[in-house]
C-alpha positions in Angstrom: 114.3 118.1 175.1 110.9 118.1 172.9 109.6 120.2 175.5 112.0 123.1 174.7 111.1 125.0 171.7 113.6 125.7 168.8 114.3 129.6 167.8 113.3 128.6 164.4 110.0 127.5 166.0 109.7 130.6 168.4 110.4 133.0 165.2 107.8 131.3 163.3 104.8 131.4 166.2 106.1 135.3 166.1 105.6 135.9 162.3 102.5 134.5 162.5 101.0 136.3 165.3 102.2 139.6 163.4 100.4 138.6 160.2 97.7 138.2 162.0 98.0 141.0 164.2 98.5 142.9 160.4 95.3 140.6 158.7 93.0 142.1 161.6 94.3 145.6 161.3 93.4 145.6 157.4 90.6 144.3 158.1 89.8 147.3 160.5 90.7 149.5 158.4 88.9 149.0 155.2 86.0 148.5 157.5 85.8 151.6 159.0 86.7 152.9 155.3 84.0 152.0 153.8 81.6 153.4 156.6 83.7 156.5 156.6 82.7 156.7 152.3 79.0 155.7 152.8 79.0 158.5 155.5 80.5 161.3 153.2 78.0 159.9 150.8 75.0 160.2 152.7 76.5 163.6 153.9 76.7 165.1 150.0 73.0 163.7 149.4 71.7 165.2 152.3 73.4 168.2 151.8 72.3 168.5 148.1 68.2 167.4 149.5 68.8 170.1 151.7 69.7 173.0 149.3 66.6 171.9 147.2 64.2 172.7 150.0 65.8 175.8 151.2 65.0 176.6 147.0 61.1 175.7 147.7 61.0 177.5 150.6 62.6 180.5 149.2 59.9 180.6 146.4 57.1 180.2 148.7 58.3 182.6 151.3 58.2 185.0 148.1 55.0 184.0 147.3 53.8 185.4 150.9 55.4 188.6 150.8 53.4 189.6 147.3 50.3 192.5 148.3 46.9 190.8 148.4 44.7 192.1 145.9 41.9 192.2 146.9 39.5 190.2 144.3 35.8 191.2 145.7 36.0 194.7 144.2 35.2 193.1 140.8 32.2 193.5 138.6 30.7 190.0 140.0 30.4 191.2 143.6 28.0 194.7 143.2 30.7 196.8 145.3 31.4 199.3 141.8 30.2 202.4 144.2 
């Protein structure tokens, strides 16, 4: 008979495999938490890095659309015709 298990035996093997079953779960799932709040993380930097050079390249694409003067008509340069 010590081969045959008791139910209070079989229903303990049971609640352990659950809690495990449950332990591995959490652990899965905090895992991929914190990986999914890095990510959003990275996302809002990024984002914010991105918004700074599209402000650069704003200015300097306004810097290119002023009129050249043109600087060799001066006083220095003998052109006063």
């Amino acid at each position: 008979m010590s081969n045959i298990m008791s139910l209070s035996e079989l229903l303990i093997i049971v609640l352990i495999e659950q809690s495990s079953i449950v332990t591995a779960l959490s652990i899965s799932v905090i895992f991929f938490l914190v990986l999914l709040i890095l990510g959003l993380r990275k996302s809002y930097i990024l984002r914010k890095e991105s918004d700074k050079l599209s402000e650069t390249f704003t200015i300097d694409t306004e810097d290119e659309k002023k009129v050249y003067k043109d600087f060799t008509e001066g006083h220095m340069y003998d052109n006063n015709h």
